[in-house]
C-alpha positions as CSV (number, residue, x, y, z in Angstrom):
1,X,-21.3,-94.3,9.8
2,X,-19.9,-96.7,12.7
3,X,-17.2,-95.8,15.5
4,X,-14.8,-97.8,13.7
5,X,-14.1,-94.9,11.9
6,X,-12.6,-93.4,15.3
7,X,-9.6,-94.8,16.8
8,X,-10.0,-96.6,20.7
9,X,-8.0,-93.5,21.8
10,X,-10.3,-91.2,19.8
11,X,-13.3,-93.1,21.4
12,X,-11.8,-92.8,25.0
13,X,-11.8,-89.5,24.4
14,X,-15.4,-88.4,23.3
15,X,-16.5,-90.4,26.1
16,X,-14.5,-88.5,28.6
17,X,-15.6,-85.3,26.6
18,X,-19.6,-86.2,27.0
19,X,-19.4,-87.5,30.3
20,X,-17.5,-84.6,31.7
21,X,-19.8,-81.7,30.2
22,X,-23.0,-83.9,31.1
23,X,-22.0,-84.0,34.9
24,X,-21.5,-80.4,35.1
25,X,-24.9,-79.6,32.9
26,X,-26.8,-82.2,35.9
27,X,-25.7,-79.7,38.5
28,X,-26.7,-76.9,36.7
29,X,-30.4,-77.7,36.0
30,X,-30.4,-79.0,39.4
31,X,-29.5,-75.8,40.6
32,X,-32.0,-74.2,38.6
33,X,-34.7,-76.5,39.7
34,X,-33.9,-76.3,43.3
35,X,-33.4,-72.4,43.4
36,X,-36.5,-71.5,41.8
37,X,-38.2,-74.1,44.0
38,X,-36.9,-72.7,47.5
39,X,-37.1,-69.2,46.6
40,X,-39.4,-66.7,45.3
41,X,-36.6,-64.2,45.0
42,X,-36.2,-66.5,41.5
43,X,-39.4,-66.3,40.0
44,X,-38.9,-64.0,36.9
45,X,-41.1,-64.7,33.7
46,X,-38.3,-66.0,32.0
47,X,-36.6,-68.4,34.9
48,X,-40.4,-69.6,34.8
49,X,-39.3,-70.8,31.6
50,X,-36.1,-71.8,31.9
51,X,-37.1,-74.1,35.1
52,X,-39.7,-76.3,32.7
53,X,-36.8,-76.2,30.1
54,X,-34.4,-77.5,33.2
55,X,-36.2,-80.5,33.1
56,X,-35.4,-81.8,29.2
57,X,-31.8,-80.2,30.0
58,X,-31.5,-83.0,32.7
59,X,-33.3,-85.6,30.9
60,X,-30.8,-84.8,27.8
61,X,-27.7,-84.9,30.3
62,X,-28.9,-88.4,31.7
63,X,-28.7,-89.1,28.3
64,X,-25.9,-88.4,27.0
65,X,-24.2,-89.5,30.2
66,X,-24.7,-92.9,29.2
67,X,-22.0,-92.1,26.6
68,X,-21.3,-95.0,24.4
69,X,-21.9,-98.0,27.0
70,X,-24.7,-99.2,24.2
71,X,-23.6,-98.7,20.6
72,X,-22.1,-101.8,20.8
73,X,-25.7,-103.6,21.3
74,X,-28.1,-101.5,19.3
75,X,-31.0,-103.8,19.7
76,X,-30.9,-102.9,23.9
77,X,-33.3,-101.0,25.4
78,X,-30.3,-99.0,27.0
79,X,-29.6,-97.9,23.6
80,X,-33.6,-97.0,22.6
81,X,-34.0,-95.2,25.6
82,X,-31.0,-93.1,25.2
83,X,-31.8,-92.7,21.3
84,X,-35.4,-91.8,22.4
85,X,-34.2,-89.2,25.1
86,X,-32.0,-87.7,22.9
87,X,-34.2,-87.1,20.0
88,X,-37.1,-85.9,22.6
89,X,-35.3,-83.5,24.7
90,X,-32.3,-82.3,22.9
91,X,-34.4,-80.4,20.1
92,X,-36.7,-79.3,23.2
93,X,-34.3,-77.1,24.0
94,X,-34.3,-74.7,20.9
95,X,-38.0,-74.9,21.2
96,X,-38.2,-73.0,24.8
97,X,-36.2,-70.9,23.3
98,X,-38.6,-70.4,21.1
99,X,-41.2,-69.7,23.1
100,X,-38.9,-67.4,25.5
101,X,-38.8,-65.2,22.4
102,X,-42.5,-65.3,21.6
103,X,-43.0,-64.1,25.2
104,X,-41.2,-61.4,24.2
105,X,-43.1,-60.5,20.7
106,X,-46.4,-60.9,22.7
107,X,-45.6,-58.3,25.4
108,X,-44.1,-56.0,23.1
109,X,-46.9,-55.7,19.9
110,X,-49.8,-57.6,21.3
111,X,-49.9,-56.1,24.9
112,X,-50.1,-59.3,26.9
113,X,-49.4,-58.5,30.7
114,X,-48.1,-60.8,33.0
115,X,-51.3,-63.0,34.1
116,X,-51.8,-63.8,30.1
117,X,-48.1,-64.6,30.1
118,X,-48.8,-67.4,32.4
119,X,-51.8,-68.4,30.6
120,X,-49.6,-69.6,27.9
121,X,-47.2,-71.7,29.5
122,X,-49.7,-74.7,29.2
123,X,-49.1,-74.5,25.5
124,X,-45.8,-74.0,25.5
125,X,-45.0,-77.5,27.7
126,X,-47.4,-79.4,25.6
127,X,-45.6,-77.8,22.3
128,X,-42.0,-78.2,23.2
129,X,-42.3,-81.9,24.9
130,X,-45.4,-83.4,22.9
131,X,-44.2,-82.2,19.4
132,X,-40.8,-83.7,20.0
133,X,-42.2,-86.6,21.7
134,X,-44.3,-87.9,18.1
135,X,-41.5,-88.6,16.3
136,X,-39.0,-89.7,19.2
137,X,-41.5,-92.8,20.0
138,X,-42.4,-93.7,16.4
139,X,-38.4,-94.5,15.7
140,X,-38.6,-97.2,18.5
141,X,-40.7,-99.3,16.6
142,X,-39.8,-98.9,12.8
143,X,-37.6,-101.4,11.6
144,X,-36.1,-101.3,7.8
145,X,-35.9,-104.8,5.6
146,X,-33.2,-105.7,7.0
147,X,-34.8,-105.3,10.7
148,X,-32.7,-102.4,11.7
149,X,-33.7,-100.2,14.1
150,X,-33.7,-96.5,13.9
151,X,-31.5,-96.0,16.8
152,X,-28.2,-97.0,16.9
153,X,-24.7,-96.4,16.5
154,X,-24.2,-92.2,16.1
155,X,-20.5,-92.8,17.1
156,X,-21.2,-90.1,20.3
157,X,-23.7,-92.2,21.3
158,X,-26.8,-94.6,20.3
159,X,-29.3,-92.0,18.1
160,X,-30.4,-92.3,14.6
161,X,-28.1,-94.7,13.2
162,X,-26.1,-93.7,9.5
163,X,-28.5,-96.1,7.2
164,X,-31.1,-93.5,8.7
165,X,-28.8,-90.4,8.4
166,X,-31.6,-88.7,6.0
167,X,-34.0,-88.6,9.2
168,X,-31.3,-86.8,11.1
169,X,-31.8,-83.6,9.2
170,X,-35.7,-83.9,8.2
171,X,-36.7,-84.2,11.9
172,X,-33.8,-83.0,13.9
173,X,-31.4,-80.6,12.3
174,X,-34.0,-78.6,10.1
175,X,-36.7,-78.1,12.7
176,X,-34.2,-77.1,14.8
177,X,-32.9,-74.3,12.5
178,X,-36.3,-73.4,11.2
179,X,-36.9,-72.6,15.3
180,X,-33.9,-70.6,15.6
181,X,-34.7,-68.9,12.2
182,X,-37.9,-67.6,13.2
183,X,-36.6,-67.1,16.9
184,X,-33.6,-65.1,15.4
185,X,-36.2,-62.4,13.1
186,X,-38.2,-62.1,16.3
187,X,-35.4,-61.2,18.7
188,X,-34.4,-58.5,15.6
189,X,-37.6,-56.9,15.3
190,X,-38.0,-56.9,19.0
191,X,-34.6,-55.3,19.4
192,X,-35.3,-52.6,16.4
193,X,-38.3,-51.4,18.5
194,X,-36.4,-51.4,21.5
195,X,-33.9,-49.1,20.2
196,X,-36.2,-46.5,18.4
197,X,-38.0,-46.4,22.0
198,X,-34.7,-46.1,23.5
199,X,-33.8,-43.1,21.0
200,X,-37.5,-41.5,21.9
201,X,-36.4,-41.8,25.3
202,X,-33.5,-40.4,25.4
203,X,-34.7,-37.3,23.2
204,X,-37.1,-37.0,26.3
205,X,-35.0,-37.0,28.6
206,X,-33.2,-34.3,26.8
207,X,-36.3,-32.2,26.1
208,X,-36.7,-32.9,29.8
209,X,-32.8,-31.6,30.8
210,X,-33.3,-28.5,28.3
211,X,-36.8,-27.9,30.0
212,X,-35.2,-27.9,33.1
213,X,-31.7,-25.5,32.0
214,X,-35.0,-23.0,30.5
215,X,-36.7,-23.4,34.7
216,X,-33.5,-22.0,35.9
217,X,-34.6,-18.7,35.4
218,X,-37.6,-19.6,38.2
219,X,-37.3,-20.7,41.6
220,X,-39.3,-22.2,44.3
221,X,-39.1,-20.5,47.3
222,X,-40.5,-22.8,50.4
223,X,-41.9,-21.5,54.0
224,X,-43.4,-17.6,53.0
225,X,-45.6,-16.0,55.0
226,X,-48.3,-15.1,53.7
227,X,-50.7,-12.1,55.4
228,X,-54.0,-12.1,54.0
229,X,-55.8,-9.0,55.2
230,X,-59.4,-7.0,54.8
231,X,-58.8,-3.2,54.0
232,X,-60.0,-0.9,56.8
233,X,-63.3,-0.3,55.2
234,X,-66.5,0.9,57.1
235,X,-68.9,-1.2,54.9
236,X,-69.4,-5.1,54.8
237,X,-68.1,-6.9,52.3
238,X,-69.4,-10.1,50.6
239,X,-65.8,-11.8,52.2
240,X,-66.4,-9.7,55.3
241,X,-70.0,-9.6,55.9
242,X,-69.5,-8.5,59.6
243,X,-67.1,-5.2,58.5
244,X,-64.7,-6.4,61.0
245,X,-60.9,-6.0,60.5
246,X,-59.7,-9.4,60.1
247,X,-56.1,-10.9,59.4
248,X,-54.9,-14.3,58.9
249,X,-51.1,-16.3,58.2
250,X,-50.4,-19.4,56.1
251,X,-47.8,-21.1,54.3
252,X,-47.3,-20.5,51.2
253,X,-45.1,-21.7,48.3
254,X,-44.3,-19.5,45.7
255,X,-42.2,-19.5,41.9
256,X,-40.9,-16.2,41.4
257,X,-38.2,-15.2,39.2
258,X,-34.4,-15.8,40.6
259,X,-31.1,-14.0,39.4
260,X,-30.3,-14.4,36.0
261,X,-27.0,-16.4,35.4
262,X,-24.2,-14.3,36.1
263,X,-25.5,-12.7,39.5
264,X,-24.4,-13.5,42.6
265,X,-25.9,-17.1,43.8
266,X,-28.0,-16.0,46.5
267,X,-31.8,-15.5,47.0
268,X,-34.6,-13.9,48.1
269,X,-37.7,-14.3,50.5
270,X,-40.6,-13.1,49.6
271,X,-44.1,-11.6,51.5
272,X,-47.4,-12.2,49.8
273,X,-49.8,-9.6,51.0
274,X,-53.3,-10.3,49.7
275,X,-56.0,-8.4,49.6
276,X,-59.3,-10.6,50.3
277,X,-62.1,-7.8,48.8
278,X,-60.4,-7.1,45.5
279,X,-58.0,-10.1,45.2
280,X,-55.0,-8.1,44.5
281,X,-51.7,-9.5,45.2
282,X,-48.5,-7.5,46.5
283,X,-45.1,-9.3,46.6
284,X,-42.3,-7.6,48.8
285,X,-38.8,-8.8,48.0
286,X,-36.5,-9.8,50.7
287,X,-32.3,-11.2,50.5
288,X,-32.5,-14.4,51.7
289,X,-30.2,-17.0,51.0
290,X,-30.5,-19.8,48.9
291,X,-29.2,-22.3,51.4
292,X,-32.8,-22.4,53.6
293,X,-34.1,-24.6,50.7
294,X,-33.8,-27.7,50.1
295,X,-31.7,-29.4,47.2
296,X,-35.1,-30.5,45.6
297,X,-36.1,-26.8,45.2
298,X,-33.1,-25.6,43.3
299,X,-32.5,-25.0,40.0
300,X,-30.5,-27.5,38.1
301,X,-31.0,-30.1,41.1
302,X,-33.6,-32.0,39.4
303,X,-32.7,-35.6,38.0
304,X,-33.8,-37.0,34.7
305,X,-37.2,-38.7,35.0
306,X,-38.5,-41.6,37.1
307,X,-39.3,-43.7,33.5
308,X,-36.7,-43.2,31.7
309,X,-33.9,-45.0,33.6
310,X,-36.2,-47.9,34.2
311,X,-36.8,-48.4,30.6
312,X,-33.3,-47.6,29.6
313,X,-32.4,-50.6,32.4
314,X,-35.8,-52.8,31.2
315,X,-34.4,-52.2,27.3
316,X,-30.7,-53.7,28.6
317,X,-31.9,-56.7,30.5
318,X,-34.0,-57.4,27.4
319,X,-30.5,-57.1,25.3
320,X,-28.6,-58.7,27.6
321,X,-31.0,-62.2,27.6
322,X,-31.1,-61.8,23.9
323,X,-27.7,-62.0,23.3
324,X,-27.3,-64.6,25.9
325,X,-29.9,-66.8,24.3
326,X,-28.7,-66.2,21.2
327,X,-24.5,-67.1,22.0
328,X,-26.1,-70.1,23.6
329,X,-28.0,-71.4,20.4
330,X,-25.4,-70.9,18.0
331,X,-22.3,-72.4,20.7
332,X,-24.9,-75.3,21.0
333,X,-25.8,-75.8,17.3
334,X,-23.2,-74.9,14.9
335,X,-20.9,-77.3,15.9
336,X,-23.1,-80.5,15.7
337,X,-25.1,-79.5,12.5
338,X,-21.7,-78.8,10.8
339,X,-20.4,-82.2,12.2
340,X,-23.2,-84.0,10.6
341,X,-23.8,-81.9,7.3
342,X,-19.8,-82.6,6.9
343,X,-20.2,-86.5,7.0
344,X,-23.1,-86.4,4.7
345,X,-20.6,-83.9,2.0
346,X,-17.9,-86.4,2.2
347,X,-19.3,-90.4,2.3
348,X,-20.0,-90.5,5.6
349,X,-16.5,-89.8,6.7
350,X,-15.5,-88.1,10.2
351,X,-14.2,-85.0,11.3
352,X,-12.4,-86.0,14.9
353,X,-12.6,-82.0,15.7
354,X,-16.2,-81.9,15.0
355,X,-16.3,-84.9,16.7
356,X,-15.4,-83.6,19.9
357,X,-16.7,-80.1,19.6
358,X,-20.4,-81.9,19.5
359,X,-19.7,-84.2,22.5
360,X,-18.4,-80.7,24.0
361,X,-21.7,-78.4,23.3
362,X,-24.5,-81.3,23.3
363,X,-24.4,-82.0,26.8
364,X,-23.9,-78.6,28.1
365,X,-27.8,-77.5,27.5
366,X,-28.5,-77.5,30.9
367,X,-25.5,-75.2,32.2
368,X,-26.2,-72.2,29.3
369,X,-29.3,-72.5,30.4
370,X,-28.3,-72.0,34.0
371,X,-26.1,-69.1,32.9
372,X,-28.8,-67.1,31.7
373,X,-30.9,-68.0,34.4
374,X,-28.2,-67.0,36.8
375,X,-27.4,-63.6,34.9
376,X,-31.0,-62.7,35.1
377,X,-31.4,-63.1,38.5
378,X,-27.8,-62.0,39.5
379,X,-29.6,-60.1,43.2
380,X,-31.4,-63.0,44.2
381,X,-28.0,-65.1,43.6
382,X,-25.9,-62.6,46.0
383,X,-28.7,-62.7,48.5
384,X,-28.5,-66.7,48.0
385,X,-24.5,-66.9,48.8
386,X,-25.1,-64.7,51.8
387,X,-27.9,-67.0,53.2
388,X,-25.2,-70.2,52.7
389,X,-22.7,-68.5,54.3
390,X,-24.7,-67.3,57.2
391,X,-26.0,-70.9,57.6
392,X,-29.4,-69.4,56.8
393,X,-31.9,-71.8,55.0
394,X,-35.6,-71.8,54.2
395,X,-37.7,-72.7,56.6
396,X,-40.3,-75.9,55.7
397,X,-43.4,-72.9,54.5
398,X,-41.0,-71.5,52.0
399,X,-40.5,-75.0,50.5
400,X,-43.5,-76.0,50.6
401,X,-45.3,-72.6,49.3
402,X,-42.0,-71.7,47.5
403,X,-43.6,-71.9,44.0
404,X,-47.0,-69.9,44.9
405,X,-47.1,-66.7,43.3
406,X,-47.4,-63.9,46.0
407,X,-51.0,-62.9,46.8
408,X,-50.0,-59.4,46.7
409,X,-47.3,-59.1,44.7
410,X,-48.0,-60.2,40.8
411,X,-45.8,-63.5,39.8
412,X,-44.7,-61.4,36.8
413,X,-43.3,-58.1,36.7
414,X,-44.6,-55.4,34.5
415,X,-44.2,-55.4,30.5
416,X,-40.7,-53.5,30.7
417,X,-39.5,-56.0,33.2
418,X,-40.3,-58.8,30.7
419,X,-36.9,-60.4,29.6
C-alpha cells in the first residue's frame, strides 16, 4: 500500500486531519502533566496512572504530528523515528489501560490497599514502555532482500510499510486487542461484584429504614432529672454506711415508649426516681412537648447510614471510569483496526473514510485520556478555574514538593475510593 492510492486532495486532507487532532491531544497531556505536577488536589490512584500514560500520549502526538513530511524518503531517520514512536507509544496506551484495570481487580479480590498500589507502578512503567520498546527498535535495523526497511510509507504516516503489512497485526493490532480483551472481562467481573454489593447495600439500607419505621414506637427523651435517693431508714446500708439521708441530681437520657401512630404528636418528660438500697426504679410521666428535643432524637429523623452512600458514590465513580475507559478504547481502536483489516480483505485497497476516521482517533490518545483524568477529578478542576481567575498560583514549595505524597494524609485513598 502507497499514498498513491489517495488523491493530493485526499492527502491534504489527512494531513490536516492528523495535525489538527495531534495539537489538541499535546495540550491535553500537557495539561495533565502540569496539573498533577502543581497540585496535590490531583493526585488520585488513577491520575497517578494516567500522568505516566501522558507521557507516551505526547510522545505519540509528536509523532503523528510530523504527518506525512517523510513518506516520501523512507530511508530518513525522520521517517524511523516517527515509525519507531509510533509503534512504541501508540500500543502503550491500551497497555495503561491495562494496568488501570488490574488496579482495579487487585483492590477488589486480592485486598491491595493503597501503599501496595504504588508498589506496582514500577512494573507497570517497565511493562507498558519496555515491552513495546523490544519490537519498536528491532524494526529499525531489519532490512528484507531487497534492503527495505520496516518503516515506511503507511499512507497516514511513515510506520510499518505494506510489504510488511503481516507485522502490523502480529505485533500491533493483536496485542492490542488481546489487552483490551482481557481488560474488557476484568472491568465485567469487577462491575458484576460491584452491583451484587450494591444490591446488599441497598437491602441494608432498607433493613436499616424498616428498623428505624419499627424505633418509632420509642423515643429518646434528652435533659431528665434524675433524683437518686436513700429511703429514710434507721440502719446503715452497704450504699449508705453512715445511715444518713442522702440525695443527689444527674442527667439522664432515657428511651421510653412514645404515642403510638395516630395520637396526638406531642411528648412527655419523664422523672426517674431511684432507689439506691434496693435498685428499684420509678418513672413519673409528665406532657412535655416534643419540640425541646432535638431533630436527631426524633423518630423518623434518622438518615440512611454513613457507609452506604459512600459506597453507593465509590460504586459510581468506579462505573463512571469504566465506561469512560472503555468508550475511549473502542473510539480509539475500532476505526484503525477496521481500516487496516479492510485493506488486507481487499488487495491492499483504501477506504478514504477509514482513512480519515484513523487520522481522526490515533492522535487524540492524549485528550481521552485528559477527559477521564479531568472527569475524575472534576472538584480539584473547579477549585483550579477559581485559582486562575483569582490570579492565584502556586507558590515555588508547592512546585517543587507538588508530587510528594502528604505525610499525613495517604497518597491513595481508601479501597472504595479506588477508580
Amino acid at each position: 500500500m502507497s499514498s498513491s492510492l489517495l488523491t493530493d486532495d485526499e492527502l491534504r486532507a489527512v494531513t490536516a486531519i492528523e495535525r489538527s487532532c495531534s495539537v489538541v491531544s499535546v495540550l491535553a497531556c500537557l495539561f495533565t502533566i502540569i496539573t498533577f505536577c502543581t497540585s496535590r488536589r490531583f493526585h488520585k490512584p488513577i491520575n497517578r496512572l494516567v500522568f505516566y500514560a501522558s507521557f507516551g500520549n505526547l510522545m505519540t502526538s509528536v509523532a503523528t504530528l510530523m504527518s506525512r513530511d517523510f513518506t516520501d524518503d523512507v530511508l530518513s531517520p525522520g521517517c524511523q523515528v516517527q515509525g519507531f514512536l509510533i509503534q512504541m507509544f501508540m500500543p502503550a496506551d491500551a497497555l495503561w489501560t491495562l494496568a488501570m484495570a488490574t488496579n482495579v481487580y487487585l483492590a477488589f479480590y486480592r485486598g491491595y490497599d493503597t501503599l501496595h498500589l504504588r508498589k506496582m507502578e514500577i512494573p507497570y512503567l517497565l511493562l507498558c514502555y519496555g515491552l513495546p520498546f523490544i519490537p519498536a527498535l528491532v524494526f529499525v535495523f531489519i532490512r528484507n532482500v531487497q534492503g527495505e526497511r520496516v518503516y515506511g510509507d503507511a499512507i497516514l504516516w511513515c510506520w510499518i510499510s505494506s510489504d510488511w503489512r503481516i507485522l502490523r497485526i502480529a505485533v500491533f493490532y493483536a496485542p492490542v486487542w488481546a489487552v483490551i480483551i482481557v481488560t474488557f472481562f476484568i472491568y465485567i467481573r469487577a462491575g458484576r461484584t460491584m452491583y451484587e454489593n450494591h444490591k446488599t447495600l441497598r437491602s441494608l439500607s432498607s433493613g436499616y429504614t424498616d428498623s428505624v419505621s419499627a424505633a418509632d414506637d420509642f423515643v429518646v427523651t434528652k435533659t431528665q432529672i434524675a433524683h437518686l435517693r436513700a429511703e429514710d431508714v434507721a440502719m446503715p446500708s452497704r450504699h449508705n454506711p453512715s445511715g444518713v439521708h442522702t440525695s443527689l441530681s444527674a442527667s439522664a437520657t432515657v428511651l421510653l415508649p412514645c404515642p403510638t401512630i395516630g395520637s396526638q404528636p406531642s411528648d412527655a418528660s419523664y422523672t426517674v426516681d431511684v432507689d439506691v438500697d434496693t435498685m428499684t426504679i420509678r418513672v413519673d410521666q409528665q406532657p412535655r412537648h416534643l419540640a425541646s428535643v432535638p431533630d436527631t432524637y426524633r423518630p423518623g429523623a434518622s438518615s440512611s447510614p454513613g457507609p452506604v452512600p459512600r459506597r453507593n458514590h465509590a460504586a459510581w465513580s468506579y462505573a463512571k471510569c469504566s465506561l469512560l475507559f472503555f468508550t475511549a478504547m473502542l473510539i480509539t481502536w475500532i476505526p484503525s483496526s477496521a481500516n487496516r483489516v479492510y485493506s488486507i480483505a481487499h488487495g491492499n485497497r483504501v477506504s478514504v473514510p477509514l482513512q480519515y476516521m484513523s487520522a481522526f482517533v490515533l492522535p487524540l490518545q492524549g485528550l481521552w485520556n485528559a477527559i477521564i483524568y479531568a472527569v475524575t477529578s472534576w472538584s480539584a478542576c473547579k477549585n483550579l478555574v477559581h485559582d486562575v481567575r483569582t490570579s492565584r498560583w502556586p507558590d515555588l514549595r508547592e512546585l517543587v514538593h507538588g508530587m510528594r505524597p502528604r505525610s499525613k494524609e495517604p497518597a491513595y485513598p481508601r479501597r472504595e475510593e479506588v477508580r
